[in-house]
C-alpha positions in Angstrom: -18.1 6.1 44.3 -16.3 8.6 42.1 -19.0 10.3 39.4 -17.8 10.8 36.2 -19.4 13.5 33.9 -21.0 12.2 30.6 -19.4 14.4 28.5 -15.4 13.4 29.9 -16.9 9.7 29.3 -18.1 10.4 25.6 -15.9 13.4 24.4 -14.9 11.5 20.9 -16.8 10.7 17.9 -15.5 6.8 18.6 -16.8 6.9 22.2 -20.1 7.8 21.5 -20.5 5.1 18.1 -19.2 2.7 20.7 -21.6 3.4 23.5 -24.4 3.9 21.1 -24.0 0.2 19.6 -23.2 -1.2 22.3 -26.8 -0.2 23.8 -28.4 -1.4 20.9 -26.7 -4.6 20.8 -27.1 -5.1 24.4 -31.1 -4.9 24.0 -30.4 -6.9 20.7 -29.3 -9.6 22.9 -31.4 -9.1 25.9 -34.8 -9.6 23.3 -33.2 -12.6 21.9 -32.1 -14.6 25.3 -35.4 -14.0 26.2 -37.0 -15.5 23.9 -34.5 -18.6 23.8 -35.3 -19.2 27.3 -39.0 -18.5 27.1 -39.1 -21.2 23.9 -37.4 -23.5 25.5 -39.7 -23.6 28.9 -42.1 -24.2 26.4 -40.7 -26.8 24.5 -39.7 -28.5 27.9 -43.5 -28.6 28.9 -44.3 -30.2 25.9 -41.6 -32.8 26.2 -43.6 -33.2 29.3 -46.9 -33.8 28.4 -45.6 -36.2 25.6 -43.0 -38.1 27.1 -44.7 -40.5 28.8 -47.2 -41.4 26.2 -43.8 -42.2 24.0 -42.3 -44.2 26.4 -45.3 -46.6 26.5 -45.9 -46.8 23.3 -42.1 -47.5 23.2 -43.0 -50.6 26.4 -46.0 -51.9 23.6 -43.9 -52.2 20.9 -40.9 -53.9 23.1 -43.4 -56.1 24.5 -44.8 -57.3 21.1 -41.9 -57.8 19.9 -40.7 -59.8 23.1 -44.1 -62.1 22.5 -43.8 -62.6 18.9 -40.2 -63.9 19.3 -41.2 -66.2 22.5 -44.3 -67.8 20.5 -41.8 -68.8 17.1 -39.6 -69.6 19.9 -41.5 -72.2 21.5 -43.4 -73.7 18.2 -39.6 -73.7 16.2 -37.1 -73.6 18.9 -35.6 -71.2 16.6 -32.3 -70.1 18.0 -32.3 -66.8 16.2 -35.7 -66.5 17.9 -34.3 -67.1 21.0 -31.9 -64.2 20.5 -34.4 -61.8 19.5 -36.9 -62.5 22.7 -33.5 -62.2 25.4 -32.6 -59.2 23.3 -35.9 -57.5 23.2 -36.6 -58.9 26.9 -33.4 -56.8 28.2 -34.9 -53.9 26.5 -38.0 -54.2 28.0 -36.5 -54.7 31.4 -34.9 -51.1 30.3 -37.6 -49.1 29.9 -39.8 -50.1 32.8 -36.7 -48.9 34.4 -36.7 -45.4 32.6 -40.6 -45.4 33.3 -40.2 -45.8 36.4 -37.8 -42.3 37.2 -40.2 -40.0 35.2 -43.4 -41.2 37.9 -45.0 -39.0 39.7 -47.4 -38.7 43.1 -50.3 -38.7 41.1 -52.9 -41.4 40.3 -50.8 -42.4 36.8 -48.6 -43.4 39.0 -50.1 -46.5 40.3 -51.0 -46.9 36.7 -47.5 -47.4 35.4 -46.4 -49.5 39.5 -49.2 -51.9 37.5 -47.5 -51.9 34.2 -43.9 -52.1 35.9 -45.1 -55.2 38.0 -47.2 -56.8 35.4 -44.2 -56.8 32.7 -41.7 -58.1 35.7 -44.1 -61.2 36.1 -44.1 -61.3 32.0 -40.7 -61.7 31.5 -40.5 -64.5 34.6 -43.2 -66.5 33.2 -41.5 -65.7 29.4 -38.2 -67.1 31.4 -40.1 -70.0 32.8 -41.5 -71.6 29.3 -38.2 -71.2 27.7 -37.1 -73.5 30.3 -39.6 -75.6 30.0 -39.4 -75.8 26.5 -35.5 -76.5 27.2 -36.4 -79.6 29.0 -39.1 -80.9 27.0 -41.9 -80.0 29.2 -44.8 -79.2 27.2 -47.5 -78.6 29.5 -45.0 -76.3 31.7 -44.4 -74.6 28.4 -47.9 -74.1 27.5 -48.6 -73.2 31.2 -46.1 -70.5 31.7 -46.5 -69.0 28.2 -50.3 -69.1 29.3 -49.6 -66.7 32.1 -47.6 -64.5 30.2 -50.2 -63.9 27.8 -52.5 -63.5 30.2 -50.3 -60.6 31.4 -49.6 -59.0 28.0 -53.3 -58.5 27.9 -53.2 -56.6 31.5 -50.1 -54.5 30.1 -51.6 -53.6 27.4 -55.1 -52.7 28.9 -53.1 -50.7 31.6 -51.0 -48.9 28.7 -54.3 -48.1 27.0 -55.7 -46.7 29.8 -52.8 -44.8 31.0 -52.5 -43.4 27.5 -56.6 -41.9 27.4 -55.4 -40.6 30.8 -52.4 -38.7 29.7 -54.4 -37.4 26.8 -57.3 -36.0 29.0 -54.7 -34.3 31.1 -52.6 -33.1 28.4 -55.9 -31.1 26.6 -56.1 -29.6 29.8 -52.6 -28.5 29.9 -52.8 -27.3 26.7 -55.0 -24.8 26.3 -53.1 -22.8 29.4 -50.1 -23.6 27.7 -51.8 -21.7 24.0 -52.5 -19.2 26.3 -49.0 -18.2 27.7 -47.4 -18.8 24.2 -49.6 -15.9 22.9 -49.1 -13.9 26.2 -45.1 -14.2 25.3 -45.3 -13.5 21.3 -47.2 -10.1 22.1 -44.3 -9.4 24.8 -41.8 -10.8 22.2 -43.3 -8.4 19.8 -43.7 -5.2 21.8 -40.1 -5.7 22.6 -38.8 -5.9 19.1 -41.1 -2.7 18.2 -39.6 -0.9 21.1 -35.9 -1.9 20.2 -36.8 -1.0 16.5 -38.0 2.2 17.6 -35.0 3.1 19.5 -32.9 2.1 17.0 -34.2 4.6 14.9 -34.0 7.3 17.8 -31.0 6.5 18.0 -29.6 6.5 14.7 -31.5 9.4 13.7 -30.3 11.7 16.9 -26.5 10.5 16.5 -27.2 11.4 12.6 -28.3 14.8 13.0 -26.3 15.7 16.4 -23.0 15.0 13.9 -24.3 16.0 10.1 -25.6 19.1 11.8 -22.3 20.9 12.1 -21.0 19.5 9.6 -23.8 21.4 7.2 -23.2 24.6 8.9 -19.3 24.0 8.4 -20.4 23.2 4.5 -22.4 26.2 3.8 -20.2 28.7 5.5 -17.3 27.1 3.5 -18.8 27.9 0.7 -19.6 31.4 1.2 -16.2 31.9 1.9 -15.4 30.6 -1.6 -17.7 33.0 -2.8 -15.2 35.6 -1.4 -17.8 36.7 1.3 -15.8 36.4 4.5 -18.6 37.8 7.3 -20.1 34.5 7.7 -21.4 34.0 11.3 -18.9 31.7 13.5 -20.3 28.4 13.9 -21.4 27.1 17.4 -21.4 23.7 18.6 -22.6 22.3 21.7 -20.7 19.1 21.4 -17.3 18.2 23.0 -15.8 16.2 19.8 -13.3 16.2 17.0 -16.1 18.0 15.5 -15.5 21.1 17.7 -11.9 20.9 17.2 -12.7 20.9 13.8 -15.0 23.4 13.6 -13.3 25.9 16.2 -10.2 25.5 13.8 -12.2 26.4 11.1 -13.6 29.7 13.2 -9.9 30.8 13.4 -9.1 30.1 9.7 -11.5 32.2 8.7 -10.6 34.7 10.9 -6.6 34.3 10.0 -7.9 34.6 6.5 -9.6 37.7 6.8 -6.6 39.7 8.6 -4.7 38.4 6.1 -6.8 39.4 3.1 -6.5 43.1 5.5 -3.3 43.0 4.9 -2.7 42.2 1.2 -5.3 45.0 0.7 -3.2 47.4 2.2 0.4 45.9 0.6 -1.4 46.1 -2.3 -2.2 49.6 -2.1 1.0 50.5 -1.0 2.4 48.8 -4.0 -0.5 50.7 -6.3 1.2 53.9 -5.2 5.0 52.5 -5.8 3.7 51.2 -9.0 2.3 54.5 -10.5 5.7 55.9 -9.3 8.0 53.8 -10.9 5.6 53.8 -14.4 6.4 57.6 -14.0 10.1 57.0 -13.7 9.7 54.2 -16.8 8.1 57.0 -18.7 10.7 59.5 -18.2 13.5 56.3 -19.3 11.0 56.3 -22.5 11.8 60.0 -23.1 15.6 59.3 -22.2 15.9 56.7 -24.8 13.6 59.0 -27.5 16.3 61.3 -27.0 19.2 58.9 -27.4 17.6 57.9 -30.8 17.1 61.0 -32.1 20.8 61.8 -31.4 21.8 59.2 -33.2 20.1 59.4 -36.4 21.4 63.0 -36.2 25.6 61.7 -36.7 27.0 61.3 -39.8 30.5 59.7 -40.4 32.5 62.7 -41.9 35.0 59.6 -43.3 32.1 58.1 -45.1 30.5 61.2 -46.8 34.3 62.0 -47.9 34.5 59.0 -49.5 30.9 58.6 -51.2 31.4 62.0 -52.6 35.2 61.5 -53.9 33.7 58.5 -55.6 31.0 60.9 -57.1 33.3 63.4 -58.2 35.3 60.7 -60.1 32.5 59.4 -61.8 31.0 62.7 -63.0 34.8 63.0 -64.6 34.5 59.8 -66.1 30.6 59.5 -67.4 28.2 61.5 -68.3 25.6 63.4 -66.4 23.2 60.7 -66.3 24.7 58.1 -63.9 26.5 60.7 -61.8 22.5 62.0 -61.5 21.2 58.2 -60.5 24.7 58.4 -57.8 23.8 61.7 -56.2 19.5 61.1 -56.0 20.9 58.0 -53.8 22.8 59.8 -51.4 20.2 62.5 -51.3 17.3 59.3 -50.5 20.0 58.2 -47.9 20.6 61.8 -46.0 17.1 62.8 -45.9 16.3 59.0 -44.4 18.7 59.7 -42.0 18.4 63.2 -40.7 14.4 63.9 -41.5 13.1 60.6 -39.9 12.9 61.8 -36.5 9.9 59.6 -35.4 9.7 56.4 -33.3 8.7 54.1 -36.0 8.6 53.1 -39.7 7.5 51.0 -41.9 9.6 48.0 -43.1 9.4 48.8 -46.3 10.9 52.3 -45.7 13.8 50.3 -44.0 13.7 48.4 -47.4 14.0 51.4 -49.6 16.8 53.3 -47.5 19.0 49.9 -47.8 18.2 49.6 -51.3 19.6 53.0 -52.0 22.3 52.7 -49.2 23.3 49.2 -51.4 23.4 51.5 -54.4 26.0 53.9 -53.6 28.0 50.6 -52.1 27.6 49.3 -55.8 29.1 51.9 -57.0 32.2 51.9 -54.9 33.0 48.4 -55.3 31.2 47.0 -58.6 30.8 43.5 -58.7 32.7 42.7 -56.2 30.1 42.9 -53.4 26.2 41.3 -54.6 23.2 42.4 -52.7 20.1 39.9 -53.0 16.6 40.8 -52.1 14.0 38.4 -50.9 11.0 40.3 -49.7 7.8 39.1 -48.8 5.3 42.1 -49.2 2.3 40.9 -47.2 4.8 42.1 -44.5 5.3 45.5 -45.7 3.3 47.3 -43.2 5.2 45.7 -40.3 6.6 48.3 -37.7 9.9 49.3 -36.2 12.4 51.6 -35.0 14.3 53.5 -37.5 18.1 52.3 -39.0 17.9 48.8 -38.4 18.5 47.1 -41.7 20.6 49.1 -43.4 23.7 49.4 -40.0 23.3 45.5 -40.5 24.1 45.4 -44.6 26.9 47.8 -43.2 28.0 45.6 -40.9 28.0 42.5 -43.0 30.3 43.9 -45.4 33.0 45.8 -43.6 33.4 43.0 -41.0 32.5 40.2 -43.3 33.5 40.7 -46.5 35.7 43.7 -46.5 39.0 41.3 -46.1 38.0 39.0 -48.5 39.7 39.0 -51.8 36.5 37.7 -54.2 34.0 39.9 -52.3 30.7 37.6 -51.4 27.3 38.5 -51.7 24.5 39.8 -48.8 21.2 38.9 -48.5 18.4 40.4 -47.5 14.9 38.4 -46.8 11.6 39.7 -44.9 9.2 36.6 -45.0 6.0 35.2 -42.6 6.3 32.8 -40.2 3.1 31.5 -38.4 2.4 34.4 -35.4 6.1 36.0 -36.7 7.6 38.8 -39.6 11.1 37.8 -39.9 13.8 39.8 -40.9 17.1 38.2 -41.9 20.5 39.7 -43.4 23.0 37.3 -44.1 26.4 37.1 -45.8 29.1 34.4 -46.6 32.0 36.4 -45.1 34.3 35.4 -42.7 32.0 34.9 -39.8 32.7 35.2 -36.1 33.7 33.0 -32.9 30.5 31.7 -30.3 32.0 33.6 -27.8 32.3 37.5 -30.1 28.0 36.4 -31.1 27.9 35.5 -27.0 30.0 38.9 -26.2 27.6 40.9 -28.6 24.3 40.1 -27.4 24.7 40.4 -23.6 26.8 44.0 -24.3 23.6 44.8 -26.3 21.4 44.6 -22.9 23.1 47.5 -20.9 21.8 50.4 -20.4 23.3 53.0 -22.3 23.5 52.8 -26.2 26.2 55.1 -27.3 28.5 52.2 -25.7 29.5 51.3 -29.6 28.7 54.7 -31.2 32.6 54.3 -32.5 32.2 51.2 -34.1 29.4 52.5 -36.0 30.6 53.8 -40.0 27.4 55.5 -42.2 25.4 56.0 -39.4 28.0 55.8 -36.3 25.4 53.5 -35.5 26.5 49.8 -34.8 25.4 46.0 -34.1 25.0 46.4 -30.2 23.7 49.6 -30.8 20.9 48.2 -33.6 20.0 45.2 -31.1 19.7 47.1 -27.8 16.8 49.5 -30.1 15.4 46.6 -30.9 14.9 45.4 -27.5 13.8 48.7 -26.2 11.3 49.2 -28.8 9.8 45.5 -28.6 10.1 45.0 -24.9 11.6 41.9 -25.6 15.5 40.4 -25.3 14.9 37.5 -27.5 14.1 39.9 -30.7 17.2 39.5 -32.4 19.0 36.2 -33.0 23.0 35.4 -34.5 24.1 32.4 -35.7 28.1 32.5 -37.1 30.2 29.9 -38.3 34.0 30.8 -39.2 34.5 31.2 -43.2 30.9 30.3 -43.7 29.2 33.7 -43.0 27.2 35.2 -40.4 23.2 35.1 -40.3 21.3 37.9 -37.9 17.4 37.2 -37.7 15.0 39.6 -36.1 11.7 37.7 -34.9 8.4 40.3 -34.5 5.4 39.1 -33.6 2.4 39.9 -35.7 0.0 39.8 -33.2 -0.4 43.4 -32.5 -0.2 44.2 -36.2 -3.5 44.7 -37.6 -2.4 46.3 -40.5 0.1 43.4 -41.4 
């Protein structure tokens, strides 16, 4: 006989549920056969002692019946009479029969070979006065129905008898009987105690033998959650899914932890690569304060040719007064230009400058050219890189409204929106393309801004050159905003958010 090892039979979860029911059914089962069987032994040995005593009460009843319907027989000649005595006759032939195969060697035996013979010479003297009464014998009649009577009254003496018998011997079989019953309900009992018992063993062992793990696997789960990743290993004894599961689990934890290793270590190797390249972003930061400051330093010898041609022409034709108001604009203009060397301003410095810049442009071209200002002042405070507002005015009217024979107008608005301080110059000029607007903004996002120091006038400071600042200064390519249509104008919109403004 080959062995095989318990844990090979009941290595899975499933095998041992299986095995475990199956033993508790199997006892289940047992318990309850038994007691079938037991019952019905029982139940037969009642059957038993009770049997007999229904039969001849069954033979008592038969043969009354068989005497009643012989006597209105033989004072009527009723044929339905008739009927009912041969019917009741055959029955009682019947059951002497069936009597007869549940005798035993015992003295009740001789009891019912009595009966038996005493109800076979009833019905032949019963047989005999029918005839008798067929032929119109009368004292045959009333001789054979004589005899029968007198043979009733021996059956039925016998039956009594027999029955005070069977009731003597069933009280003694009876208390034996009580005896054995009780003997089998205590067994009965103890057996459904012990099967409830280890039921419960049963339940309560596979229970703990799989919750157990299970816990462990919990609790450590949740100290790695916590970030604590020297948790024990868990052990388990069992040969399951559950120590697949758990074994897995082992070497996740440990997978997790050489991994974690390692992003420590990326991570400081990036800290260092980090610092270095915030060092090389700092010295870009100087690089572009530099470009800045060289900027605001050039001056367009063409425009300070012209402004002060156009001054020397009006100090010939007015008087000192307005050629005073002329000059103190240029001189607000230079000074804005040259002295502010610092990162930021205010807004409303940018305001003033292209107030006075707008000045001197009134003076050039009169009416021609009208300059609207829309300024919302809780704004004021807002900050930003220097020359931004008034290279835009600039732009708007050379490329805008320079070739346009009725001039146009440029406006300027500073307003609150929501989280936002908006900043928009606007004209009605000639406008530009979708691609020039598309060409514009992604020229504004290389590197280098001197790429359109030529297109610049005042300032030598132009659009890309205005936008790319913009972006440098607010970290952000989405700062500035065009939207042109051809003969309808040109709108530029610079978005700043206000968060960061706690002076706004």
């Amino acid at each position: 006989m080959i062995f095989i090892p318990r844990k090979t039979l009941l290595n899975t979860i499933r095998k041992k549920m299986l095995f475990y029911f199956l033993v508790t059914i199997f006892m289940i089962s047992f318990v309850s056969i038994y007691t079938f069987h037991t019952s019905k032994r029982f139940t037969d040995q009642v059957d038993e002692m009770f049997i007999s005593s229904i039969m001849l009460k069954e033979i008592g009843d038969t043969l009354s019946s068989v005497d009643q319907n012989l006597s209105n027989y033989l004072i009527t000649k009723n044929s339905d009479s008739l009927n009912s005595y041969i019917k009741y006759s055959q029955m009682l032939e019947e059951k002497i029969k069936r009597i007869n195969k549940y005798k035993q060697k015992d003295e009740n035996s001789l009891i019912l070979d009595n009966i038996s013979n005493l109800s076979t010479v009833y019905v032949e003297e019963a047989s005999k006065a029918v005839t008798a009464k067929r032929g119109r014998d009368i004292e045959g009649y009333i001789l054979a129905y004589k005899n029968a009577k007198e043979h009733k009254e021996y059956i039925n003496m016998y039956i009594e008898k027999l029955n005070i018998k069977q009731i003597q011997d069933n009280t003694e079989k009876y208390l034996p009987l009580k005896k054995n019953i009780k003997k089998v309900q205590i067994s009965n009992m103890i057996m459904v105690i012990d099967i409830i018992i280890l039921s419960v063993f049963i339940i309560f062992n596979i229970t703990y033998k799989m919750t157990k793990p299970i816990i462990l696997l919990s609790h450590s789960a949740e100290e790695i959650s916590k970030g604590n990743f020297t948790t024990k290993e868990i052990i388990v004894t069992s040969d399951d899914e559950i120590k697949i599961m758990i074994e897995a689990f082992n070497k996740m934890k440990c997978n997790i932890q050489n991994y974690i290793n390692e992003l420590k270590d990326k991570s400081e190797t990036e800290g260092k690569l980090m610092e270095q390249k915030v060092n090389n972003l700092k010295m870009q930061s100087l690089l572009d304060a530099a470009e800045l400051k060289a900027l605001q330093s050039q001056i367009n010898p063409h425009f300070l040719f012209n402004t002060l041609n156009a001054g020397v022409q009006l100090a010939m034709m007015e008087g000192a007064d307005s050629t005073s108001i002329f000059l103190e604009n240029l001189s607000s203009l230079f000074r804005y230009n040259i002295q502010k060397l610092n990162n930021k301003v205010k807004l409303e410095q940018e305001i003033n400058n292209s107030k006075a810049y707008c000045e001197l442009l009134k003076v050039r071209f009169g009416d021609l050219i009208k300059f609207d200002y829309d300024i919302d002042e809780s704004i004021n405070n807002l900050e930003l890189p220097p020359l931004i507002i008034q290279p835009l005015i600039e732009n708007a009217y050379i490329h805008g409204l320079s070739d346009k024979e009725n001039g146009g107008e440029i406006k300027v608005t500073t307003k609150r929106e929501q989280k936002y301080g908006l900043i928009i110059v606007e004209d009605n000029g000639v406008g530009m393309e979708y691609y020039k607007v598309q060409k514009i903004l992604k020229k504004s996002k290389q590197k280098s801004i001197y790429n359109d120091v030529s297109e610049g006038h005042t300032t030598g400071i132009g659009l890309i050159n205005v936008i790319h600042r913009l972006q440098l200064f607010y970290s952000n390519y989405k700062v500035v905003d065009i939207f042109s249509e051809i003969n309808k104008g040109t709108k530029i919109t610079i978005k700043i958010s206000l968060k960061d403004e706690t002076n706004v």
